[in-house]
PDB file of N, CA, C and O in Angstrom:
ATOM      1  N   UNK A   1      36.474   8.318 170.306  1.00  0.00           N
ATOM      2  CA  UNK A   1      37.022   8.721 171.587  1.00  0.00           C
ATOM      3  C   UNK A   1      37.795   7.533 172.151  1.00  0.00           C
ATOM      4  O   UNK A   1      37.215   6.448 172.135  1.00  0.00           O
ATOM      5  N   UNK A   2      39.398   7.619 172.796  1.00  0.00           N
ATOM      6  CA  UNK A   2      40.095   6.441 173.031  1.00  0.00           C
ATOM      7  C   UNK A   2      39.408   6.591 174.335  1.00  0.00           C
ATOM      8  O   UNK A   2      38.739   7.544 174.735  1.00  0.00           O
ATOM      9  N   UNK A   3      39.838   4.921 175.218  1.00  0.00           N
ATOM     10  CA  UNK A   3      39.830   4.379 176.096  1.00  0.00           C
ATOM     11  C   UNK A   3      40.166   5.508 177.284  1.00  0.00           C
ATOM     12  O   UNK A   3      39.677   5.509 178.414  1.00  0.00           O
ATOM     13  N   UNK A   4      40.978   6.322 176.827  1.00  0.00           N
ATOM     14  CA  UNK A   4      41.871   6.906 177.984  1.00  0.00           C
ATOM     15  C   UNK A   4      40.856   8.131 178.329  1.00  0.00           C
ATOM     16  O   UNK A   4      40.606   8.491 179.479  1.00  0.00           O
ATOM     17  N   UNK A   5      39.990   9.055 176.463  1.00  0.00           N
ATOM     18  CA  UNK A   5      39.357   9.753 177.407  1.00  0.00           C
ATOM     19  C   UNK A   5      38.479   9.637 177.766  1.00  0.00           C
ATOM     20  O   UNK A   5      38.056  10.588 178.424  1.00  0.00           O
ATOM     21  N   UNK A   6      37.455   8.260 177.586  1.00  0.00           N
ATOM     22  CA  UNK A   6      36.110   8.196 178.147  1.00  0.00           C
ATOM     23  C   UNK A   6      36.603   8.159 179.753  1.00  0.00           C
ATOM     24  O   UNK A   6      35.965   8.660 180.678  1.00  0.00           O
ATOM     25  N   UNK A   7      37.608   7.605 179.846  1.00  0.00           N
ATOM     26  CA  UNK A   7      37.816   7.604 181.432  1.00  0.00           C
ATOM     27  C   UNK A   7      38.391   8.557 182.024  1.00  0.00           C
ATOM     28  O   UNK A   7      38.691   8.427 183.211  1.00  0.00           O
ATOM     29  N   UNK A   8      38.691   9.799 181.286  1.00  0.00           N
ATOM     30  CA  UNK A   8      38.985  10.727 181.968  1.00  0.00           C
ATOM     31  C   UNK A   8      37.684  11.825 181.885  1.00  0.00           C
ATOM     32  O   UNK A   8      37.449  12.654 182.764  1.00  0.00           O
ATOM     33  N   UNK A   9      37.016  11.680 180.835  1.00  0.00           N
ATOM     34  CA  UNK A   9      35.515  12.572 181.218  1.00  0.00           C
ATOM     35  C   UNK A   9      34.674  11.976 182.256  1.00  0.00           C
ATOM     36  O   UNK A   9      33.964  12.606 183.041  1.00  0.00           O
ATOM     37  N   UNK A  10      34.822  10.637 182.189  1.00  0.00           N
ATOM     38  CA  UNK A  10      33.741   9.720 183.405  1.00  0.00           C
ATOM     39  C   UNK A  10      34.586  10.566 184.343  1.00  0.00           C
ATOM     40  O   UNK A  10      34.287  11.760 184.326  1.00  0.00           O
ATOM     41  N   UNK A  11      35.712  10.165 185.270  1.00  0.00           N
ATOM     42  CA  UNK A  11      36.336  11.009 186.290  1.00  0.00           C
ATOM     43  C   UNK A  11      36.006  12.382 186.220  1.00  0.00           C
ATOM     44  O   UNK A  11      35.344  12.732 187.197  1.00  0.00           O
ATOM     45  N   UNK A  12      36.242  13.305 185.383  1.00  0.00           N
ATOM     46  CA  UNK A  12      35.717  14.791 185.507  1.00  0.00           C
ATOM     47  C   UNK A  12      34.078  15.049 185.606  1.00  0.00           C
ATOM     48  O   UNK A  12      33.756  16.155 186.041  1.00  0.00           O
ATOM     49  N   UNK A  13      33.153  14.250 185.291  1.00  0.00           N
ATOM     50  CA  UNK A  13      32.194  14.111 185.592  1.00  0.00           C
ATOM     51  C   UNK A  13      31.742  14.004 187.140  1.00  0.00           C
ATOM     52  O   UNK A  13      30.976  14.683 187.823  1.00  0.00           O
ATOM     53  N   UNK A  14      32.523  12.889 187.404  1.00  0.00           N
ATOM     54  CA  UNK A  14      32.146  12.280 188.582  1.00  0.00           C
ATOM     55  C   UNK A  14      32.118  13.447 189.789  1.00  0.00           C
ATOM     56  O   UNK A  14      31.244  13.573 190.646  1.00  0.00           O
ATOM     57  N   UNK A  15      33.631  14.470 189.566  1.00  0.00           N
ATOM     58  CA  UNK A  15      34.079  15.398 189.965  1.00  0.00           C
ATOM     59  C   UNK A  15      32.993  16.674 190.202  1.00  0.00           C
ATOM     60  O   UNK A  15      32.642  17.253 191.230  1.00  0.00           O
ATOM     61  N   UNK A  16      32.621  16.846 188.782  1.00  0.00           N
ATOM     62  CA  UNK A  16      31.546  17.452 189.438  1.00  0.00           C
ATOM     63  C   UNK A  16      30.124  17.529 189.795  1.00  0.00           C
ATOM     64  O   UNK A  16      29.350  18.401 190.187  1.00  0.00           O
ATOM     65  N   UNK A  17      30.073  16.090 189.467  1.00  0.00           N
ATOM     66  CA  UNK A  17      29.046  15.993 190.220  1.00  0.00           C
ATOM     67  C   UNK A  17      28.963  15.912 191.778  1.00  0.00           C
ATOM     68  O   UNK A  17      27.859  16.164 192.261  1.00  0.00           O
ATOM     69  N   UNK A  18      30.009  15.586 192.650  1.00  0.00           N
ATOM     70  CA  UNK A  18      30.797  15.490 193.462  1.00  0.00           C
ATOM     71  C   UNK A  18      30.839  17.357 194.250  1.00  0.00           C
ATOM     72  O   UNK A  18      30.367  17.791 195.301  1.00  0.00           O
ATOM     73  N   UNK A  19      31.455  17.877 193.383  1.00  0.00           N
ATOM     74  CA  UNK A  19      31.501  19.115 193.353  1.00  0.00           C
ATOM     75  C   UNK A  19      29.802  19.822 193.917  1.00  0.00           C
ATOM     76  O   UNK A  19      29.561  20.284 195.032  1.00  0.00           O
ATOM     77  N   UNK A  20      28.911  19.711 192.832  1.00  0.00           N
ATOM     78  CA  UNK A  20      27.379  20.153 193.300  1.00  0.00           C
ATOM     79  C   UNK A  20      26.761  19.730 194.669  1.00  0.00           C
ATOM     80  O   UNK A  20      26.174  20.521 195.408  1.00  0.00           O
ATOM     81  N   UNK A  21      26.948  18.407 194.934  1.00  0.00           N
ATOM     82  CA  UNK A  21      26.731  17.855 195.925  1.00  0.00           C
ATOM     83  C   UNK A  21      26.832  18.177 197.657  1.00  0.00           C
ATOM     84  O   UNK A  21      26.224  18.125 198.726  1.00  0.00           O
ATOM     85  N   UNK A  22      28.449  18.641 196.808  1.00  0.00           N
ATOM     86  CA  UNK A  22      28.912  19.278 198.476  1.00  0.00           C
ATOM     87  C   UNK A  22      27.937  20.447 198.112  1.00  0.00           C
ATOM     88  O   UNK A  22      26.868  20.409 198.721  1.00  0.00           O
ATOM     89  N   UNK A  23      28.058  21.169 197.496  1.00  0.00           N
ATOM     90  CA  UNK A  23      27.774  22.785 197.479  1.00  0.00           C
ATOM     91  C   UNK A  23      26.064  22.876 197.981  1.00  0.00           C
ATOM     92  O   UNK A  23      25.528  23.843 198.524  1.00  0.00           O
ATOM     93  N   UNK A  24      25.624  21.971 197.728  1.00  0.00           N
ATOM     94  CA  UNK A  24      23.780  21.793 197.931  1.00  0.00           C
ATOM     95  C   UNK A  24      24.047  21.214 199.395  1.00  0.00           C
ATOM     96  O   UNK A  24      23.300  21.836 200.151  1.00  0.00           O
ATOM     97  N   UNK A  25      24.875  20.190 200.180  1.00  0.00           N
ATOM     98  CA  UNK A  25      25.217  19.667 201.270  1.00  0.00           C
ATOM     99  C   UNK A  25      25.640  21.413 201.998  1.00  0.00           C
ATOM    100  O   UNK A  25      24.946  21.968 202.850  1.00  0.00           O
ATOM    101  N   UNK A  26      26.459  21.785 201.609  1.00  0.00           N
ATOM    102  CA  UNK A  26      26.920  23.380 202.393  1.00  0.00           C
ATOM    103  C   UNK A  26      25.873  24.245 202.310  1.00  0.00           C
ATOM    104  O   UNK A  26      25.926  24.990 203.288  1.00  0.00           O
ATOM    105  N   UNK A  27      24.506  24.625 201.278  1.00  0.00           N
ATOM    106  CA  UNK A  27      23.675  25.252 201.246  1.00  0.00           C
ATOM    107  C   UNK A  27      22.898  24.878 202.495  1.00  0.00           C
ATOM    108  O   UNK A  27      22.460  25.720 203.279  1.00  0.00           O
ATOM    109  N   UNK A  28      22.722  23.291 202.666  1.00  0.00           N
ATOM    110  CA  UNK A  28      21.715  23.270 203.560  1.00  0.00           C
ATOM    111  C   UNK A  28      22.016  23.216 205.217  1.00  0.00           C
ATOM    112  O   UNK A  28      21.298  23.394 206.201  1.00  0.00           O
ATOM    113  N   UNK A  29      23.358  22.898 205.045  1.00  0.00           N
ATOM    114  CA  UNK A  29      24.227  23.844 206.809  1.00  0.00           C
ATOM    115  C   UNK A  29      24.142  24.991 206.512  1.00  0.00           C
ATOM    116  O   UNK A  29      23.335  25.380 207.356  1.00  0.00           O
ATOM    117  N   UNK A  30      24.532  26.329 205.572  1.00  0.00           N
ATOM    118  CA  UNK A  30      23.670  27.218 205.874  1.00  0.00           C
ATOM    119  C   UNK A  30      22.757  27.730 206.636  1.00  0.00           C
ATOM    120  O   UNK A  30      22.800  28.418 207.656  1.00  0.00           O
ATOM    121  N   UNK A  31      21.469  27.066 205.654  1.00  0.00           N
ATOM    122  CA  UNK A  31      20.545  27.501 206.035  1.00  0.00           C
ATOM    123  C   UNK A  31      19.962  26.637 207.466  1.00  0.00           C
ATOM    124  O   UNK A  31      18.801  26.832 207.827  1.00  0.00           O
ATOM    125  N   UNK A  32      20.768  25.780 208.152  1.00  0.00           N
ATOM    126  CA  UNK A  32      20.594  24.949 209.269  1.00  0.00           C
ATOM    127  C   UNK A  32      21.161  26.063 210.485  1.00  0.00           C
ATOM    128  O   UNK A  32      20.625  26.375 211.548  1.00  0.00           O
ATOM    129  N   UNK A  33      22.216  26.437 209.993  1.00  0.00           N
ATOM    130  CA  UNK A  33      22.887  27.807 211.021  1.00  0.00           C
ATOM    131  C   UNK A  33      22.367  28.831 210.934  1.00  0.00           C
ATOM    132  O   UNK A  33      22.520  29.633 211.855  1.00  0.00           O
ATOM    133  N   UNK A  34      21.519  29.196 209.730  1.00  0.00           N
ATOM    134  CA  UNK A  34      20.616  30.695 209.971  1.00  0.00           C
ATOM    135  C   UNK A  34      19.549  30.418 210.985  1.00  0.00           C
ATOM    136  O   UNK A  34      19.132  31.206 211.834  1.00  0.00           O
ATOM    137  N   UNK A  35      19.112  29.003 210.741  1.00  0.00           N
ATOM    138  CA  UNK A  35      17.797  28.505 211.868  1.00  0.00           C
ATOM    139  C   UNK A  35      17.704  28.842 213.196  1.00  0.00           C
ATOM    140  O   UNK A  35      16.772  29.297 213.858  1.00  0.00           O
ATOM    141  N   UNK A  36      19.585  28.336 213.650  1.00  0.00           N
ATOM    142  CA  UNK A  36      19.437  28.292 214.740  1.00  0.00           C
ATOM    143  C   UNK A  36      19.858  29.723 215.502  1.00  0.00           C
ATOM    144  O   UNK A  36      20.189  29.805 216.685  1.00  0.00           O
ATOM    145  N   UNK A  37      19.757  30.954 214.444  1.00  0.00           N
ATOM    146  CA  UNK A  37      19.673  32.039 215.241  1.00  0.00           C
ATOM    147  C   UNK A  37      21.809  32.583 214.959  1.00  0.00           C
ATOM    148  O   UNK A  37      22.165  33.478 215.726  1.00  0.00           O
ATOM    149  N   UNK A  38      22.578  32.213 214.285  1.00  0.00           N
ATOM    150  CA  UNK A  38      23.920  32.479 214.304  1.00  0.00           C
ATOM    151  C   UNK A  38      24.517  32.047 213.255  1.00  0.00           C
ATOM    152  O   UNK A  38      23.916  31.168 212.638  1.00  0.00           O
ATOM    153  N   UNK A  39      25.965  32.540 212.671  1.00  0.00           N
ATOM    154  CA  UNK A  39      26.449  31.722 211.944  1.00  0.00           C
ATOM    155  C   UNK A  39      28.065  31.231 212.039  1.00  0.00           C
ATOM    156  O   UNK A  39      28.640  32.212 211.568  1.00  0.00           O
ATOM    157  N   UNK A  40      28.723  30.612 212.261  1.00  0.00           N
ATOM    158  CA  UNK A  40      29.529  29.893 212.891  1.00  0.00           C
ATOM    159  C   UNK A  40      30.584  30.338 211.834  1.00  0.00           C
ATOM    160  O   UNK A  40      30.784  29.668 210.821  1.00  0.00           O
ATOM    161  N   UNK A  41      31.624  32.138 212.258  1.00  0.00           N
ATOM    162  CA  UNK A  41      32.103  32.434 210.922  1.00  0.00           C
ATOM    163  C   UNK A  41      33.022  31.661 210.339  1.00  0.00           C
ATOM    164  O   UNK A  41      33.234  31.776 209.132  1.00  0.00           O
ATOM    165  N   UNK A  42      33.740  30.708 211.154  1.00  0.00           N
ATOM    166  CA  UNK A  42      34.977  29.549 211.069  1.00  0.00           C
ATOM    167  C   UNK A  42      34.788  28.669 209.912  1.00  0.00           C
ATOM    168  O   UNK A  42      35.525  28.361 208.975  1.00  0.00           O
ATOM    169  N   UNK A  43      33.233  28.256 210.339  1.00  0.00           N
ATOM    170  CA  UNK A  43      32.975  27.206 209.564  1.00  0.00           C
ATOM    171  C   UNK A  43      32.428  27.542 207.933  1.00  0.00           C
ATOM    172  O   UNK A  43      32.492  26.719 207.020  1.00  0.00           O
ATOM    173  N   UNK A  44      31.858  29.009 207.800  1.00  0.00           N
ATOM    174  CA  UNK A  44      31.312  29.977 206.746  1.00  0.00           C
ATOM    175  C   UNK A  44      32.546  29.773 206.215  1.00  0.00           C
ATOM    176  O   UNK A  44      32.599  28.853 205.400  1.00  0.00           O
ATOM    177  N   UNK A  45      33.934  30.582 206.522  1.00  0.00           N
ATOM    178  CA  UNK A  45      35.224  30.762 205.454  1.00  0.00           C
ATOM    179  C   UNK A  45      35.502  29.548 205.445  1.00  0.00           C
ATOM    180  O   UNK A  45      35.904  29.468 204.285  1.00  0.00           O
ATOM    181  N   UNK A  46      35.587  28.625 205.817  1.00  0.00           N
ATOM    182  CA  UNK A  46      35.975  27.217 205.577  1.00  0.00           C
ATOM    183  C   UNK A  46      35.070  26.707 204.884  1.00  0.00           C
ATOM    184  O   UNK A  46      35.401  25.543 204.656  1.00  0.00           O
ATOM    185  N   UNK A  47      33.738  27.032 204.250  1.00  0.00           N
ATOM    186  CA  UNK A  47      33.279  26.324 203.605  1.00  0.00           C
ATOM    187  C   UNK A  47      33.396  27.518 202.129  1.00  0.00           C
ATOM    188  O   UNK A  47      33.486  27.201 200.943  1.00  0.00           O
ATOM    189  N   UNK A  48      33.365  28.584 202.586  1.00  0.00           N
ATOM    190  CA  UNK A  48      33.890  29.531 201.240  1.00  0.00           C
ATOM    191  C   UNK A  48      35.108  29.153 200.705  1.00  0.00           C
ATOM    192  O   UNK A  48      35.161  29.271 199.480  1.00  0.00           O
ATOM    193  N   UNK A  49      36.067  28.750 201.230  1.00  0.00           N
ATOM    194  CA  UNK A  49      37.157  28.635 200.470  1.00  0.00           C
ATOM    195  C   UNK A  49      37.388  27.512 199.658  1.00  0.00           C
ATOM    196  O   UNK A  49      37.811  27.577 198.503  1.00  0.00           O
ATOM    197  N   UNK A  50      37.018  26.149 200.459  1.00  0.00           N
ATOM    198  CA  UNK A  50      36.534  24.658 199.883  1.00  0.00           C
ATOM    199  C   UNK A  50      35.155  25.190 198.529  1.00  0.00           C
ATOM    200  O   UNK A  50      34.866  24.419 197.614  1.00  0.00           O
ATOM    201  N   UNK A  51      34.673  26.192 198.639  1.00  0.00           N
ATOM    202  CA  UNK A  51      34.023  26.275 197.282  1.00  0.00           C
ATOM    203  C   UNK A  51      34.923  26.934 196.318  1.00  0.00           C
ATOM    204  O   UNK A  51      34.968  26.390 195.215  1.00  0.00           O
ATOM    205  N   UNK A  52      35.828  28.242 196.533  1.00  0.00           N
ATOM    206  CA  UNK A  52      36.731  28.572 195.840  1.00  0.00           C
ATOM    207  C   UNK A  52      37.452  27.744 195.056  1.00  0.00           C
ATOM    208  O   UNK A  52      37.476  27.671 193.827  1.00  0.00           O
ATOM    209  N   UNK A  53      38.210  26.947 196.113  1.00  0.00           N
ATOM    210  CA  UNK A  53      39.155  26.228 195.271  1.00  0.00           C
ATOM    211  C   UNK A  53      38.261  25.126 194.804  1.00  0.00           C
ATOM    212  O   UNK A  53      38.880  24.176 195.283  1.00  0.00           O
ATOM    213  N   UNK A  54      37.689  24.832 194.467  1.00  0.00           N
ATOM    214  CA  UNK A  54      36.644  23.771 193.681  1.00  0.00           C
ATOM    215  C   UNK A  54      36.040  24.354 192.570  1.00  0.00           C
ATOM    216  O   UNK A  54      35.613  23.749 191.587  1.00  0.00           O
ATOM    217  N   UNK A  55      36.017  25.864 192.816  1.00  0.00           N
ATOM    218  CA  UNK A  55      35.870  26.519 191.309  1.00  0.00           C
ATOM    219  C   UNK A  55      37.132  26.738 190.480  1.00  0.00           C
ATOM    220  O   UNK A  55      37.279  26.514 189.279  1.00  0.00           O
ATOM    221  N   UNK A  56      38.018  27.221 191.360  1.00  0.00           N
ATOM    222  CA  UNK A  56      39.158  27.324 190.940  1.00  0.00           C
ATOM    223  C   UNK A  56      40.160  26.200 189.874  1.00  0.00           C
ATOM    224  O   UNK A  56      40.820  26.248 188.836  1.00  0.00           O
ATOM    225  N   UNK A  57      39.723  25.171 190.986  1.00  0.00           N
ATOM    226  CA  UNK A  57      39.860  23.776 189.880  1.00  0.00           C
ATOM    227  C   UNK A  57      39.219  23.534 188.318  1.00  0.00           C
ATOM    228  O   UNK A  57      39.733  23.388 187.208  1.00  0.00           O
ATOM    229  N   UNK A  58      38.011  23.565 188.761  1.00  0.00           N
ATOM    230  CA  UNK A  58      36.902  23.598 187.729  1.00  0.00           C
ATOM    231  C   UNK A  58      37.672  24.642 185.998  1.00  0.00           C
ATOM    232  O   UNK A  58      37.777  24.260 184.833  1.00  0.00           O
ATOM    233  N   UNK A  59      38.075  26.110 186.731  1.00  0.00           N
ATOM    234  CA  UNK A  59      38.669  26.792 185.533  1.00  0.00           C
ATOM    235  C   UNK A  59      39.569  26.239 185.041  1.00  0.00           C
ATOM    236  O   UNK A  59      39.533  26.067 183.823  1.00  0.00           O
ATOM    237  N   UNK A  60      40.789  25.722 185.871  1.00  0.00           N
ATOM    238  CA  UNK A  60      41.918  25.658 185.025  1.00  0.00           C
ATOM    239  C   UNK A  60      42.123  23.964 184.317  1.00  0.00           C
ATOM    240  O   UNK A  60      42.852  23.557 183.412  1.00  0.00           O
ATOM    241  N   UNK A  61      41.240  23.348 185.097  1.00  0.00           N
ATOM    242  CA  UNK A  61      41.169  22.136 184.280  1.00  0.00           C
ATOM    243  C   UNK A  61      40.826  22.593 182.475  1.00  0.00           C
ATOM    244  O   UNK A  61      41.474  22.379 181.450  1.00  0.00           O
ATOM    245  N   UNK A  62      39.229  23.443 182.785  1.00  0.00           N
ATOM    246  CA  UNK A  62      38.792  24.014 181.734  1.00  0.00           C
ATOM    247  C   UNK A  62      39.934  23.875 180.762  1.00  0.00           C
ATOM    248  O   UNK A  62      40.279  23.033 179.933  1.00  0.00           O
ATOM    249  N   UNK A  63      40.389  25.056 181.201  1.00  0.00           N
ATOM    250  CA  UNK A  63      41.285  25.927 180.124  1.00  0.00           C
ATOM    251  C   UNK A  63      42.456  25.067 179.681  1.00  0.00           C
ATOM    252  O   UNK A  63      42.924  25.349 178.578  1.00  0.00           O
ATOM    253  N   UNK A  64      43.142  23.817 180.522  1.00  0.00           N
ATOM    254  CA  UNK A  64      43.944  23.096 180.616  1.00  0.00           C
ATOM    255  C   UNK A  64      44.213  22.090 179.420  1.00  0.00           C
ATOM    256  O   UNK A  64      45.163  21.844 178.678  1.00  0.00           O
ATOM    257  N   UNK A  65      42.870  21.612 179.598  1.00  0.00           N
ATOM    258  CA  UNK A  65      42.012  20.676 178.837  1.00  0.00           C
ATOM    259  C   UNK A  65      41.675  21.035 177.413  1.00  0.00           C
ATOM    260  O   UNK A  65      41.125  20.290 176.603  1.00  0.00           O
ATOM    261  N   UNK A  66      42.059  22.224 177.219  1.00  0.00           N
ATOM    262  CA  UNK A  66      41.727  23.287 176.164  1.00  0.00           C
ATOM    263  C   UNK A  66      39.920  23.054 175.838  1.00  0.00           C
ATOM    264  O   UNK A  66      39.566  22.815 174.683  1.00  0.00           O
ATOM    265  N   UNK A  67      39.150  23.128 176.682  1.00  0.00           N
ATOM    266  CA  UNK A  67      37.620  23.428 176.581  1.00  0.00           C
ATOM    267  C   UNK A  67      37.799  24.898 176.018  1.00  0.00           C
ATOM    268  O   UNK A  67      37.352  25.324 174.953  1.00  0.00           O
ATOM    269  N   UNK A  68      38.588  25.621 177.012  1.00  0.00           N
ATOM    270  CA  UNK A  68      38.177  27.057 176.346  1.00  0.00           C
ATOM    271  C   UNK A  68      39.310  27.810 176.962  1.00  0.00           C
ATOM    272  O   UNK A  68      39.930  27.343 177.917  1.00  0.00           O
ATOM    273  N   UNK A  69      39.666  29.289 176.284  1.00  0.00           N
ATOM    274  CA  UNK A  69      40.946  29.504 176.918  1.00  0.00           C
ATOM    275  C   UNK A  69      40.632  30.979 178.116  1.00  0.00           C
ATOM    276  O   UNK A  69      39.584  31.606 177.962  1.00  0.00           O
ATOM    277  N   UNK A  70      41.602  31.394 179.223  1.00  0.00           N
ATOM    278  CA  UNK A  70      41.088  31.944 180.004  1.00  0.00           C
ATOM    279  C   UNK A  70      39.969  33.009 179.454  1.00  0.00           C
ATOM    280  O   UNK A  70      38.781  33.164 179.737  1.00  0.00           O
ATOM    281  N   UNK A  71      40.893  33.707 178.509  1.00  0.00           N
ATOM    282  CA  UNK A  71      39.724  35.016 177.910  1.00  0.00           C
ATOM    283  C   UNK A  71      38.306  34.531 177.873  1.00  0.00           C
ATOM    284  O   UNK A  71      37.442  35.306 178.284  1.00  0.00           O
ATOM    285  N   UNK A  72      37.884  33.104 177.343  1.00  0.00           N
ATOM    286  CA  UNK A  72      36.485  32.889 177.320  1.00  0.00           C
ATOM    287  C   UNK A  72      36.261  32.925 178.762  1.00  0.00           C
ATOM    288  O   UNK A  72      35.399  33.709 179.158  1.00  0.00           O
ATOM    289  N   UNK A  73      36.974  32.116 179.735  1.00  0.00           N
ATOM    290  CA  UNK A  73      36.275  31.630 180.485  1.00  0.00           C
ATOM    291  C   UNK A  73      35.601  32.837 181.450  1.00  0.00           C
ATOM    292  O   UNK A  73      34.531  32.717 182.046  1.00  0.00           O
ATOM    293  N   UNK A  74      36.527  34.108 181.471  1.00  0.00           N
ATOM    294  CA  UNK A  74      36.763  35.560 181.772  1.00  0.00           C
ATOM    295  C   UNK A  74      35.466  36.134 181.441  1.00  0.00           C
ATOM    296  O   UNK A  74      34.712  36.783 182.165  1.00  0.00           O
ATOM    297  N   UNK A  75      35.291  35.663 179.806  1.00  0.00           N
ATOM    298  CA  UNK A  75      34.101  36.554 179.316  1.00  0.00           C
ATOM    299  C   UNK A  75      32.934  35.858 179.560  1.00  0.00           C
ATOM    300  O   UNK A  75      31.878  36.379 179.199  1.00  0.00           O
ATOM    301  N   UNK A  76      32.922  34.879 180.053  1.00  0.00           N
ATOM    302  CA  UNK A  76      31.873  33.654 180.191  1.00  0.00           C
ATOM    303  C   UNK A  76      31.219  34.130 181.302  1.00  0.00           C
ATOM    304  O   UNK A  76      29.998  34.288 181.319  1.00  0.00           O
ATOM    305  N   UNK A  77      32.130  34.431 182.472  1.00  0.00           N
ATOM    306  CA  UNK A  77      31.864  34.727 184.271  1.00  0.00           C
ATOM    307  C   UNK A  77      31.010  36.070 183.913  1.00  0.00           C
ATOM    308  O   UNK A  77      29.873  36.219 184.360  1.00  0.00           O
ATOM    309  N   UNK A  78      31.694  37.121 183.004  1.00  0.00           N
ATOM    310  CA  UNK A  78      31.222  38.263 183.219  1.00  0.00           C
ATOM    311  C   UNK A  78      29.723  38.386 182.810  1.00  0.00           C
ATOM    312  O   UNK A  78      28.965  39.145 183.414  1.00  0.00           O
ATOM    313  N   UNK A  79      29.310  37.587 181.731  1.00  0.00           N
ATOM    314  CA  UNK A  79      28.031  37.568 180.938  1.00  0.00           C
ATOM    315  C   UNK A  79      27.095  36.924 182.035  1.00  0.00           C
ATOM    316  O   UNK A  79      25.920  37.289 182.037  1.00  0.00           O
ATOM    317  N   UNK A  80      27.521  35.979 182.986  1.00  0.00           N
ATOM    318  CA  UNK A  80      26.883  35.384 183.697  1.00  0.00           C
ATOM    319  C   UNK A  80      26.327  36.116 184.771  1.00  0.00           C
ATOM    320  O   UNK A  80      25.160  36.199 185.153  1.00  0.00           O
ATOM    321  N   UNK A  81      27.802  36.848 185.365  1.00  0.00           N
ATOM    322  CA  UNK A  81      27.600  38.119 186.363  1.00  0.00           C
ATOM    323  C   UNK A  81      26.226  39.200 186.149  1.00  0.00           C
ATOM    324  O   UNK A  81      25.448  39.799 186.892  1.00  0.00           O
ATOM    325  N   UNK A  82      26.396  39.084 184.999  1.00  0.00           N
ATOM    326  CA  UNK A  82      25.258  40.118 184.348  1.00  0.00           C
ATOM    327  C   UNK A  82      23.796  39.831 184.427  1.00  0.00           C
ATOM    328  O   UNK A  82      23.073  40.818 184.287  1.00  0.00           O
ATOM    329  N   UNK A  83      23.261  38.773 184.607  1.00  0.00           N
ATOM    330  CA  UNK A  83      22.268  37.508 184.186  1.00  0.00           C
ATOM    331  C   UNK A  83      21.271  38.257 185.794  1.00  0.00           C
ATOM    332  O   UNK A  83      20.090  38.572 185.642  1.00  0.00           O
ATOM    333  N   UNK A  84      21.565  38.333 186.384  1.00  0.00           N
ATOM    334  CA  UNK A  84      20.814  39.503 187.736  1.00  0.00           C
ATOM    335  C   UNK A  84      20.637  40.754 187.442  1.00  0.00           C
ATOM    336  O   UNK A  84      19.942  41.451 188.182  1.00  0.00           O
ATOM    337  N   UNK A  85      21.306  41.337 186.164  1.00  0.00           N
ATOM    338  CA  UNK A  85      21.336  43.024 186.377  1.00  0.00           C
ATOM    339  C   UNK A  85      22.196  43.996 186.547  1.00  0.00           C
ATOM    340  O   UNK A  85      22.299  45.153 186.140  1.00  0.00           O
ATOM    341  N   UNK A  86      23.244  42.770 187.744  1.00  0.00           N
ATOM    342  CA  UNK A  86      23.867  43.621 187.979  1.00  0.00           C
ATOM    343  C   UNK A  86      25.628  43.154 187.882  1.00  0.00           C
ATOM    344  O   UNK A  86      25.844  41.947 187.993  1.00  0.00           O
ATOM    345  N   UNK A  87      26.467  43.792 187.744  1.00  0.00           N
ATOM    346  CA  UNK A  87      28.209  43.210 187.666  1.00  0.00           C
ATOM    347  C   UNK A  87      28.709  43.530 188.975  1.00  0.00           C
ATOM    348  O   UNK A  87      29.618  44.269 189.352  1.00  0.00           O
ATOM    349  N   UNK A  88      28.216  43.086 189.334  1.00  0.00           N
ATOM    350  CA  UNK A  88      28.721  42.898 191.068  1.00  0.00           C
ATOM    351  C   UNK A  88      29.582  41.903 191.358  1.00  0.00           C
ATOM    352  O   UNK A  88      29.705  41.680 192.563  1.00  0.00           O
ATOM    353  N   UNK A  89      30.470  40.969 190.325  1.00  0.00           N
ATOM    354  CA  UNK A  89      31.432  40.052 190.336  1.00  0.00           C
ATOM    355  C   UNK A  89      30.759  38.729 191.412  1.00  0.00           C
ATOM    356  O   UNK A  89      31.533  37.997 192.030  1.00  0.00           O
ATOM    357  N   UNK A  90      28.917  38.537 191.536  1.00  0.00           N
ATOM    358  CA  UNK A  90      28.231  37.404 192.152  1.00  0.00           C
ATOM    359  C   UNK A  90      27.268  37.180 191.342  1.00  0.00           C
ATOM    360  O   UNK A  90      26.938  37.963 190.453  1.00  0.00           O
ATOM    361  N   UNK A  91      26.720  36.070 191.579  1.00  0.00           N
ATOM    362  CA  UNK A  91      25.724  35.068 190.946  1.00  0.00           C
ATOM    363  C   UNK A  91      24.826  34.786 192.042  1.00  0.00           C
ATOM    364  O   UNK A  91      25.199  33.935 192.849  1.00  0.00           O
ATOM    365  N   UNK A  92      23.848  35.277 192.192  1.00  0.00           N
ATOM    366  CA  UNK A  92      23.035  34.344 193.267  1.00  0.00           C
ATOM    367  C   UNK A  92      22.864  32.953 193.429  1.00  0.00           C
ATOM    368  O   UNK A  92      22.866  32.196 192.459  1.00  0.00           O
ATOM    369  N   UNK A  93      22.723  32.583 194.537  1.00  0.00           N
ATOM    370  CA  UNK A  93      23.077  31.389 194.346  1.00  0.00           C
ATOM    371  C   UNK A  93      21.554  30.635 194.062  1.00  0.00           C
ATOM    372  O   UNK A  93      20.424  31.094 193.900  1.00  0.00           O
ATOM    373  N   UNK A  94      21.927  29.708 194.078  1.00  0.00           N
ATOM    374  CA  UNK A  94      20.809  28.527 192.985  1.00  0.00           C
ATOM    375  C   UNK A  94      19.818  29.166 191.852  1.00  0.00           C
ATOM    376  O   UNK A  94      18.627  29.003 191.586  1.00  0.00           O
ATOM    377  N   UNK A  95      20.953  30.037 191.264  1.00  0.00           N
ATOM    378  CA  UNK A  95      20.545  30.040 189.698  1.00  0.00           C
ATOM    379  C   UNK A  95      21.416  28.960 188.768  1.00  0.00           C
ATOM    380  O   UNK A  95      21.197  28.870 187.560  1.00  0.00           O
TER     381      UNK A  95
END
């Protein structure tokens, strides 16, 4: 492995680890705003979309990177979708 990509997997790493972080940081405002009885919808789509596009990233680097090409990544989501029962195009979260 050259120089160039250990330092570009260290960076994509870092990324998502970076990535989980927030998402466990946004789980627990969540559940800090269910506490207090409301949920602040501004701050809900603003934190839905900052997860979107952080998945969104996540794919096309994927596929970019040639890890895998969309069709997997397509068939990857759907098998996962499934993993509850049900194809409801969601994943519960903290599975």
């Amino acid at each position: 492995m050259s120089l160039l990509n250990w330092i570009f997997d260290a960076w994509q790493h870092t990324r998502i680890t970076d990535a989980r972080q927030e998402t466990e940081r946004l789980r627990h405002e969540m559940n800090a705003l269910k506490g207090r009885g409301g949920l602040d919808e501004e701050r809900l789509l603003r934190a839905l979309g900052e997860l979107a596009l952080a998945c969104k990233t996540v794919q096309r680097l994927c596929v970019e990177k040639g890890l895998c090409t969309e069709a997997e990544f397509q068939q990857r989501a759907r098998e996962i979708d499934l993993e509850d029962g049900r194809a409801d195009g969601m994943a519960p979260p903290g599975r």
